[in-house]
N, C-alpha and C positions, 0 to 999 in steps of 0.2 A: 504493500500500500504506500508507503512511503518513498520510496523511488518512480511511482506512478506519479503522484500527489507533489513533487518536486521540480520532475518535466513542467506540467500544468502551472505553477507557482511562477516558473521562468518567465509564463508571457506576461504577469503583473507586477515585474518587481522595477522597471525603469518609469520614472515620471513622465519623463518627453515624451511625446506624442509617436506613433510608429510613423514609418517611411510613407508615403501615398507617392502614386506616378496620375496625372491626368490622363483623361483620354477618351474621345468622342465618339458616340454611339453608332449607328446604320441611319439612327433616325435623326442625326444632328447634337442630341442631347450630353453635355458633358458631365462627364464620371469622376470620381475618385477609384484607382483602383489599390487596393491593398496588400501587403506582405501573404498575409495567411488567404488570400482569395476572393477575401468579400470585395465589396463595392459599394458605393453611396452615393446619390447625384451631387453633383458640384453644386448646384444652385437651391438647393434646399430649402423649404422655409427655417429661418431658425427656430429652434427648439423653443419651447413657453419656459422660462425663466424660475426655477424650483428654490422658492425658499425653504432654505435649511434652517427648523425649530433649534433653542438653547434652552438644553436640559437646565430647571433651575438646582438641580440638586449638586452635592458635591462628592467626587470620587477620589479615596484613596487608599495607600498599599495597605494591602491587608498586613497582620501584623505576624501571623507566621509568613510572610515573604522575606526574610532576613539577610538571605544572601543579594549583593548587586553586582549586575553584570553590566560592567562600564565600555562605553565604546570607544575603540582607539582613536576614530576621526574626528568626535566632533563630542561637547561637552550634554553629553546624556546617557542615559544607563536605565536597566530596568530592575527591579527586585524579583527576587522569583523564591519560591521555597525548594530548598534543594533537596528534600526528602520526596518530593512529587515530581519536576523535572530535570532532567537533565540537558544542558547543553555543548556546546562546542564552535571553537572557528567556520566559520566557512571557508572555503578556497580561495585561493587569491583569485579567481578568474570566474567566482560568483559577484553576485552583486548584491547578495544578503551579507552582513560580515556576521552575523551570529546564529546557529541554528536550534532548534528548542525539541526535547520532546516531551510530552508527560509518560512519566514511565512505563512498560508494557502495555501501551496502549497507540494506538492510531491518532491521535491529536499532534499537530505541528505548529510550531510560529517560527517564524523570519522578523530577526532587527534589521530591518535596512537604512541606512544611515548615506546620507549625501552631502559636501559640506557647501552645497549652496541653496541659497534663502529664496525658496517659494513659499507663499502669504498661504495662509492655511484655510480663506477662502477661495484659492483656486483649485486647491487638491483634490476637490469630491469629480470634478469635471475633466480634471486628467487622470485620475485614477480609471473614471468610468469608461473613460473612450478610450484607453488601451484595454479595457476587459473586454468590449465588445469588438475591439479588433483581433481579440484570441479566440474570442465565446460569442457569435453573435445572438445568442439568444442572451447574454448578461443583462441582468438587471440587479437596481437596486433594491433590497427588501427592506434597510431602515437607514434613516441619517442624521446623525445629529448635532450640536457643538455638546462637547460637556468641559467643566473644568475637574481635570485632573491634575491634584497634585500641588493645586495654584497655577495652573498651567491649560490654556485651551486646547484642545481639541479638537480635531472632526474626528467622530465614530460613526463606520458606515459598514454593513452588511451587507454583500453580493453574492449573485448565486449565478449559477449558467452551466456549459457543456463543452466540455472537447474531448473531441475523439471519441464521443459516446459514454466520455464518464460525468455524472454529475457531481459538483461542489460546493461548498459554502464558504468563505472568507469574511473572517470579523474581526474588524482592525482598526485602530487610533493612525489617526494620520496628524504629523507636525509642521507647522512650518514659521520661523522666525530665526530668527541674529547667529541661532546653535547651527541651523541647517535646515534639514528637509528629512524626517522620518517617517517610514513607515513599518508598523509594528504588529503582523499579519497573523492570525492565528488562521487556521482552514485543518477541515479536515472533509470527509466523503459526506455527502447531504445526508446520509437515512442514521447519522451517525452525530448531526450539528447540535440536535436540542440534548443529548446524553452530555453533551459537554459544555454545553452554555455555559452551568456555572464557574468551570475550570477557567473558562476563554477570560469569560470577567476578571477574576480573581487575577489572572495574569496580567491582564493590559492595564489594569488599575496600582500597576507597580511600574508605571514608564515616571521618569523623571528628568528634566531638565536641570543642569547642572549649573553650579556658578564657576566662572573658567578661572 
């Protein structure tokens, strides 16, 4: 499951938007064509404008999360309790640097860490249009601002398909002066409400650091 679930992870882990080539139809009409096969007309109406609610509550690490796992690039870390997960490096030629798992079990997170500064109201719009450039049936199933930590937010839930597997990703996404994070928990869909509560428990231990 986890070597499956890692491929699939690869197409949401870069912020910037995927490659497009233009290119114009039999009937005249101009196209975007994309990496993975899809297509979108160039002249689209734009999309209806989604405001994203702020949770008024407040999130933080739970208090068996003891252990912190600090990032090399950029002034943030997360707490995790090291009796439930375990983690490790990622490869240098990944573009998660920390990888998670909760112990013999099917549940995974990705720290992804970048050290330039996108506004954490642009994040939900480029997170989504690189899913739907992997998964074209991606959608979002919740979003929201929360403050964790002392620290805002976006928390947003995606679901979708590739290659005939279904997933769920539930993730904090950052962005201010530290950098640009994203802190991804996913595992298989028939598999996402058993672990609701772990996922929480874990992203509610992300922190922003003083440099």
């Amino acid at each position: 499951m986890k070597k499956i679930l890692l491929v699939l992870t690869g197409c949401f882990l870069a912020f910037t938007t995927n490659a497009q080539i233009k290119a114009v139809t039999e009937k005249g009409d101009e196209v975007l064509l994309y990496d993975n096969g899809s297509w979108s007309y160039a002249n689209a109406a734009p999309k209806e404008e989604v405001v994203i609610p702020e949770n008024p509550g407040t999130f933080t690490t739970d208090k068996a999360s003891s252990f912190l796992v600090k990032s090399d690039r950029i002034p943030v870390g997360i707490n995790i309790n090291p009796k439930l997960w375990s983690f490790k490096k990622a490869g240098e030629d990944e573009a998660a640097e920390f990888e998670f798992q909760l112990k013999n079990e099917d549940l995974y997170m990705l720290l992804i860490t970048e050290k330039i500064e996108i506004p954490v109201e642009s994040l939900s719009g480029i997170a989504f249009e690189n899913a739907q450039s992997a998964a074209p049936d991606a959608k979002i199933v919740a979003q929201e601002y929360r403050m964790v930590n002392g620290v805002k937010l976006l928390m947003m839930q995606m679901e979708g398909t590739i290659q005939g597997v279904k997933f769920k990703y539930f993730g904090y996404y950052y962005g201010g002066p530290a950098g640009a994070v994203q802190v991804l928990c996913y595992t298989a869909s028939n598999l996402f409400d058993g672990y609701k509560d772990e996922m929480e428990t874990l992203l509610n231990g992300f922190v922003v650091m003083e440099k």
